[in-house]
TORKOL-4160 file (C-alpha; in steps of 0.2 Angstrom, whole numbers, padded with zeros to 4 digits, m for minus):
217
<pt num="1" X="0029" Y="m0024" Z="m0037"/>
<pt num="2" X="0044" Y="m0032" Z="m0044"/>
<pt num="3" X="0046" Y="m0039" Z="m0061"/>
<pt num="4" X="0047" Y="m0058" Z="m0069"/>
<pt num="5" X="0051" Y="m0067" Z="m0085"/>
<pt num="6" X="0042" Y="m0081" Z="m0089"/>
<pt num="7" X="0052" Y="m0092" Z="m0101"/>
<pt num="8" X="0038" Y="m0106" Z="m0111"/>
<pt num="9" X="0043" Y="m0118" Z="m0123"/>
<pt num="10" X="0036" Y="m0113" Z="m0141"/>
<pt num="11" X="0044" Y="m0126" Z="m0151"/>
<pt num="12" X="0028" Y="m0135" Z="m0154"/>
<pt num="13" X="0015" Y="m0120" Z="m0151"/>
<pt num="14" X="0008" Y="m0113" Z="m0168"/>
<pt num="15" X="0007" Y="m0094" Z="m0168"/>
<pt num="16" X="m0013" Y="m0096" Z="m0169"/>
<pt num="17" X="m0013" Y="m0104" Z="m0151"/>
<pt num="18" X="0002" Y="m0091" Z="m0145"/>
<pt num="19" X="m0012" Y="m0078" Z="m0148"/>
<pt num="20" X="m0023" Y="m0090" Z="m0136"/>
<pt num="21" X="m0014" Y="m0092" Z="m0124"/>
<pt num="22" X="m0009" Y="m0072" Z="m0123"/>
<pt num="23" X="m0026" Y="m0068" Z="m0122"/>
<pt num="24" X="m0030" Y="m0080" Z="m0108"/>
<pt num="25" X="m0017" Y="m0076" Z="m0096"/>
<pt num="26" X="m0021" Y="m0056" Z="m0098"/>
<pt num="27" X="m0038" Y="m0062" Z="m0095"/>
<pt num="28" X="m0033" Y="m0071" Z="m0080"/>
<pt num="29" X="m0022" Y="m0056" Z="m0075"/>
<pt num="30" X="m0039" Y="m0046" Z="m0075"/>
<pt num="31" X="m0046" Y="m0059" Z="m0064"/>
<pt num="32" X="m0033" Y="m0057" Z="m0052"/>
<pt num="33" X="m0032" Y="m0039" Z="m0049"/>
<pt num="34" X="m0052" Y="m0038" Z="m0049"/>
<pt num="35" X="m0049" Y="m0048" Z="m0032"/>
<pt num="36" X="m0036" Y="m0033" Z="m0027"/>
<pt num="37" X="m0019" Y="m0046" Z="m0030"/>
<pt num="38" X="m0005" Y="m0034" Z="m0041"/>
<pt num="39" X="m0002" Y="m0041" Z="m0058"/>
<pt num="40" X="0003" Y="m0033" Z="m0076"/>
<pt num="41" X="0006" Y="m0043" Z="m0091"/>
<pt num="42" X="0017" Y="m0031" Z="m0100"/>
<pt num="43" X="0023" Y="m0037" Z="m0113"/>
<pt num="44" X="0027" Y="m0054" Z="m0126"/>
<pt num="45" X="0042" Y="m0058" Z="m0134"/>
<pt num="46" X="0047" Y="m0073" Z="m0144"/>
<pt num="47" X="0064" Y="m0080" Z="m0151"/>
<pt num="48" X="0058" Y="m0091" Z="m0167"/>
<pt num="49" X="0076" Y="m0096" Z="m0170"/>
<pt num="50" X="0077" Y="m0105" Z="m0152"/>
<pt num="51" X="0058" Y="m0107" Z="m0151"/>
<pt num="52" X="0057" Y="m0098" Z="m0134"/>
<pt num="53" X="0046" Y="m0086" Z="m0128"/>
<pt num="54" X="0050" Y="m0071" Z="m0115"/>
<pt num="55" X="0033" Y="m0062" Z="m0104"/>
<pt num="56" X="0036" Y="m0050" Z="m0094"/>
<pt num="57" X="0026" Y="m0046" Z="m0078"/>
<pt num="58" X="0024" Y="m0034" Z="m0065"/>
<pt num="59" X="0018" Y="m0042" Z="m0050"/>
<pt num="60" X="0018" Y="m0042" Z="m0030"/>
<pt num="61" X="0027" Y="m0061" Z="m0032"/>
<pt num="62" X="0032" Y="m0075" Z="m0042"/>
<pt num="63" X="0015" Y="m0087" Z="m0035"/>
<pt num="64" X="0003" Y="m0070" Z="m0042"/>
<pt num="65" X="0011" Y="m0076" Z="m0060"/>
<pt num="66" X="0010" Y="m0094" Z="m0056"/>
<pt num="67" X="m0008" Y="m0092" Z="m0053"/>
<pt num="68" X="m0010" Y="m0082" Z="m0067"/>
<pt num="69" X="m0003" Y="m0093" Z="m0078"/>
<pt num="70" X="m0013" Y="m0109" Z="m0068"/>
<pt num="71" X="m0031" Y="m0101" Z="m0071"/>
<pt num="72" X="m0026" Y="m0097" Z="m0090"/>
<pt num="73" X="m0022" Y="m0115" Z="m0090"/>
<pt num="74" X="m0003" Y="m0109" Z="m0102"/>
<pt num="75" X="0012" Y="m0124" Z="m0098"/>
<pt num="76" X="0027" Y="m0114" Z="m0094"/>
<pt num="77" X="0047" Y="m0116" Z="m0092"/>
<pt num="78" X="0049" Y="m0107" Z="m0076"/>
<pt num="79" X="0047" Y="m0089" Z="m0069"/>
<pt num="80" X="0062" Y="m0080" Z="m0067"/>
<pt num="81" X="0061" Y="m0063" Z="m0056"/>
<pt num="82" X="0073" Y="m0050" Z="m0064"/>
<pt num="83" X="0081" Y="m0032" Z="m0058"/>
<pt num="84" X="0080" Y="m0016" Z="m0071"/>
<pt num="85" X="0098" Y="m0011" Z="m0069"/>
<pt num="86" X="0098" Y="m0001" Z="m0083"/>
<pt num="87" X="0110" Y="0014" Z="m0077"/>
<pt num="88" X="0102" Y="0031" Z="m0077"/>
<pt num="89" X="0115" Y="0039" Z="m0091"/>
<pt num="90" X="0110" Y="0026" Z="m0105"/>
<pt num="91" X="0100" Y="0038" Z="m0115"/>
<pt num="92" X="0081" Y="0036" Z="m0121"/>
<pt num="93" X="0090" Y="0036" Z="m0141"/>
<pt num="94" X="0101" Y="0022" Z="m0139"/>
<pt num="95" X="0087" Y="0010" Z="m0139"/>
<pt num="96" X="0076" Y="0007" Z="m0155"/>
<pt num="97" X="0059" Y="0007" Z="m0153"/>
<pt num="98" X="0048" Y="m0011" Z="m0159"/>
<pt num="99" X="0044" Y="m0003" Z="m0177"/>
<pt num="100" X="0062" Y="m0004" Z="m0180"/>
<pt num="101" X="0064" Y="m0019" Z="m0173"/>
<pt num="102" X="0049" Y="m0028" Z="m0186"/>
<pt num="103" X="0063" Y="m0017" Z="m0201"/>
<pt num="104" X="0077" Y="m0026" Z="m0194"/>
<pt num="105" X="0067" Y="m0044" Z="m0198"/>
<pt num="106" X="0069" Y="m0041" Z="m0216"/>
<pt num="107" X="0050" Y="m0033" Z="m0219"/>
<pt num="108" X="0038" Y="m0019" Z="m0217"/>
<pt num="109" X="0025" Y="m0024" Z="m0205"/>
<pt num="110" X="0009" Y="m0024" Z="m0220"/>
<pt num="111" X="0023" Y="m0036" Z="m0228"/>
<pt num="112" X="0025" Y="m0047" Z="m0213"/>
<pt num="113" X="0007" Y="m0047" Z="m0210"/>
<pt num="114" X="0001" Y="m0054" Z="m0230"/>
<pt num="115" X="0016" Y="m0067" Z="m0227"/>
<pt num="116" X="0009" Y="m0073" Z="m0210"/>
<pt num="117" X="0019" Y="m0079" Z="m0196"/>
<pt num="118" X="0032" Y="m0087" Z="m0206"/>
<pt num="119" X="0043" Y="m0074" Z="m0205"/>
<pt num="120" X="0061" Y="m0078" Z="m0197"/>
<pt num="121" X="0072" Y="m0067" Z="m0189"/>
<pt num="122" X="0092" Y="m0064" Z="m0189"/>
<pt num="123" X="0104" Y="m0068" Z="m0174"/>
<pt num="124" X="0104" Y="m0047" Z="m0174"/>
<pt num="125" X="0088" Y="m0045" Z="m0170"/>
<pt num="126" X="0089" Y="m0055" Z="m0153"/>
<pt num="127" X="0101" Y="m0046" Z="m0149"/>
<pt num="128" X="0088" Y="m0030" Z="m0150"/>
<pt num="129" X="0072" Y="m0041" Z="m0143"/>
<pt num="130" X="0086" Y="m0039" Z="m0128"/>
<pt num="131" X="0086" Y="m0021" Z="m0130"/>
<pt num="132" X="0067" Y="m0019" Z="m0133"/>
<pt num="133" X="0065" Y="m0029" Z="m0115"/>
<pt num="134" X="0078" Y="m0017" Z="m0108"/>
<pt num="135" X="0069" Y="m0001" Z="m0111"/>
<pt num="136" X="0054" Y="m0009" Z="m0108"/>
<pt num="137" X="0061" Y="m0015" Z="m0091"/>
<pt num="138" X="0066" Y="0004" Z="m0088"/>
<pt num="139" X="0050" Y="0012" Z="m0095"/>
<pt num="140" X="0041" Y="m0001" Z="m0082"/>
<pt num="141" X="0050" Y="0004" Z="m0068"/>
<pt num="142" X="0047" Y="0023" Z="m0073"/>
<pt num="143" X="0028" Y="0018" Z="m0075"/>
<pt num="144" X="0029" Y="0009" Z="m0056"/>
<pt num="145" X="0036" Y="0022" Z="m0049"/>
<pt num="146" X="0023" Y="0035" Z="m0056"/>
<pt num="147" X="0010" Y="0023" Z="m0051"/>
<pt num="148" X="0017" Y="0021" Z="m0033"/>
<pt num="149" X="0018" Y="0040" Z="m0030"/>
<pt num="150" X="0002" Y="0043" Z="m0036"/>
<pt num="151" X="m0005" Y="0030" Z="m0022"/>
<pt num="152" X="0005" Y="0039" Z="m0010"/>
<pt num="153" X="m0002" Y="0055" Z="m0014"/>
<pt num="154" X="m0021" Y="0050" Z="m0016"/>
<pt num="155" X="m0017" Y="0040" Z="0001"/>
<pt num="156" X="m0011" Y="0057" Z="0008"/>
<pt num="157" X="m0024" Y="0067" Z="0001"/>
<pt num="158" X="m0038" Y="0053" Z="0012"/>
<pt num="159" X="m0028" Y="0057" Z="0026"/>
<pt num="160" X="m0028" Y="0075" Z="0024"/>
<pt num="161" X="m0045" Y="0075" Z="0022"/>
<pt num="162" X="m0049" Y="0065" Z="0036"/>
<pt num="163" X="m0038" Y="0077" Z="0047"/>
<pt num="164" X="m0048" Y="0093" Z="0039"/>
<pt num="165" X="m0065" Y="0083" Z="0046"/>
<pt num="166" X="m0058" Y="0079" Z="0061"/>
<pt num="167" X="m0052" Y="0099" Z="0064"/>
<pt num="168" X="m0067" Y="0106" Z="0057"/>
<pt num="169" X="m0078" Y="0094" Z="0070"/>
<pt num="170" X="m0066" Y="0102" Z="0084"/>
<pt num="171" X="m0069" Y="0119" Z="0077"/>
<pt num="172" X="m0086" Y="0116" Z="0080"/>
<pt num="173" X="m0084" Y="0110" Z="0096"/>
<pt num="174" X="m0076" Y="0124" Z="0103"/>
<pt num="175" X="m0086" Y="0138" Z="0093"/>
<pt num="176" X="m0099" Y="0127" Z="0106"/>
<pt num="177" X="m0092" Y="0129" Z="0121"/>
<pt num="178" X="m0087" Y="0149" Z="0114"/>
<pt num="179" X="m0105" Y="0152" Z="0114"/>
<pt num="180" X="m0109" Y="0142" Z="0132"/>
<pt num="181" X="m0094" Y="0153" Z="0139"/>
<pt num="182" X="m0101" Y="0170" Z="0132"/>
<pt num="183" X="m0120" Y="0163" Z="0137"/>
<pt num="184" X="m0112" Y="0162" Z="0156"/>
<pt num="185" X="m0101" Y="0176" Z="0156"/>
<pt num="186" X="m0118" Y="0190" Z="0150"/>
<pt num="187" X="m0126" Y="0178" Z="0165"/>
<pt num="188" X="m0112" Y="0182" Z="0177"/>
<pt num="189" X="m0111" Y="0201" Z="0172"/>
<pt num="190" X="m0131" Y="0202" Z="0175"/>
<pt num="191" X="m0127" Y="0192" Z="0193"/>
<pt num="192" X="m0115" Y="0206" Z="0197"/>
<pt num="193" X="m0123" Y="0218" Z="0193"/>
<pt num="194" X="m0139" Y="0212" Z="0201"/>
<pt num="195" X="m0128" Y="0211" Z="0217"/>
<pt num="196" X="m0119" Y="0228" Z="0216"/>
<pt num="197" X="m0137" Y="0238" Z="0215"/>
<pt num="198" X="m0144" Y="0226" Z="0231"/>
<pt num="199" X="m0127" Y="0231" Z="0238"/>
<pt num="200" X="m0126" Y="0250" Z="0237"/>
<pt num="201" X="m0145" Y="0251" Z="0240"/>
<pt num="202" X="m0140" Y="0241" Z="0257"/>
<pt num="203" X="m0125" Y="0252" Z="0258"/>
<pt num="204" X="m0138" Y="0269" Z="0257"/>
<pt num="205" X="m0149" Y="0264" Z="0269"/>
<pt num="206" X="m0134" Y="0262" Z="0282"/>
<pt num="207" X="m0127" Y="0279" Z="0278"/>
<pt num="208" X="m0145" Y="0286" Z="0278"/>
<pt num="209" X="m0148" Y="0278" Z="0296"/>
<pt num="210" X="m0134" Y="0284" Z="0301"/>
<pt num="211" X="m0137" Y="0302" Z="0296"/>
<pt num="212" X="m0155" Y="0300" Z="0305"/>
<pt num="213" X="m0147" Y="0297" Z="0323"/>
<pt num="214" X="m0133" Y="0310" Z="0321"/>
<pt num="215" X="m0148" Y="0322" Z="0319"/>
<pt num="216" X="m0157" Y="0313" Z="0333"/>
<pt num="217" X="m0143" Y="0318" Z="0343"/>
């Protein structure tokens, strides 16, 4: 799956439709991967100052989050898809998790909440929403990857299963033809030795003959 920003318009959308509208596009996403397409909605972010808000998705393409956003019937920008390029030395600390992110805003989040969403936030903390979507792109990527190795190994753990059955049906088969081989085999032996006696009794009554018309003689 790759990932996609989609950028709305939120100048004129209060904060009680914003909920909405989240909800029905993770509804929608639920819908679609019911019907085995790959979608995530991740997560939400708005600027207030520009009036603009960023999702982020995890889906197989761009039309999965057009659809998405067409059944939850929620107007958008565009969809942009994006790369996590995030270089593997940038450590886990350097980022600041979303708590500190609502403390950069100027208020604890029970303050926030009794004020309502009327809070604003500084130039600064764009700056971090950028950081936030960072990790978040990095921590995505990790959770992808995870996911995608755990497919592989549950689809090579079927495989391996179906090869077991398919070895223990030939084990089967030739324990089968084991037996048959070992039924014929005791037969052969009882033929041979059935033919051996008839032989030396044949064998006896030449040399007894024999012996008869020397003494004849």
């Amino acid at each position: 799956m790759a990932l996609y920003v989609v950028e709305r318009d939120l100048s004129d959308v209060a904060p009680e439709r914003l909920r909405l509208d989240q909800r029905d596009v993770a509804s929608a996403c639920i819908r679609l991967k019911a019907q085995g397409k790959r979608i995530r909605y991740i997560s939400s972010m708005v600027a207030p100052v520009e009036g603009r808000g960023l999702d982020l998705f995890g889906a197989e393409s761009s039309d999965v989050v057009q659809e998405a956003h067409t059944a939850a019937r929620v107007a958008y920008s565009r969809i942009v898809q994006i790369l996590d390029l995030t270089p593997s030395f940038v450590h886990r600390g350097t980022s600041r998790s979303r708590r500190s992110l609502l403390r950069i805003g100027g208020a604890p989040s029970g303050e926030a909440h009794a004020k309502g969403p009327t809070h604003t936030m500084t130039t600064n903390s764009s700056s971090e929403l950028a950081r936030w979507l960072a990790d978040g792109q990095r921590l995505f990527g990790v959770c992808l990857q995870t996911v995608e190795n755990a497919e592989h190994l549950q689809t090579r753990n079927r495989t391996l299963e179906s090869e077991n059955d398919m070895l223990r049906e030939e084990l089967s088969r030739l324990r089968q033809k084991v037996d048959g081989l070992q039924a014929d085999r005791s037969e052969m032996i009882a033929a041979f030795n059935d033919l051996a006696g008839h032989v030396t009794q044949v064998v006896d009554h030449i040399l007894q003959k024999s012996e008869n018309g020397e003494n004849s003689t």
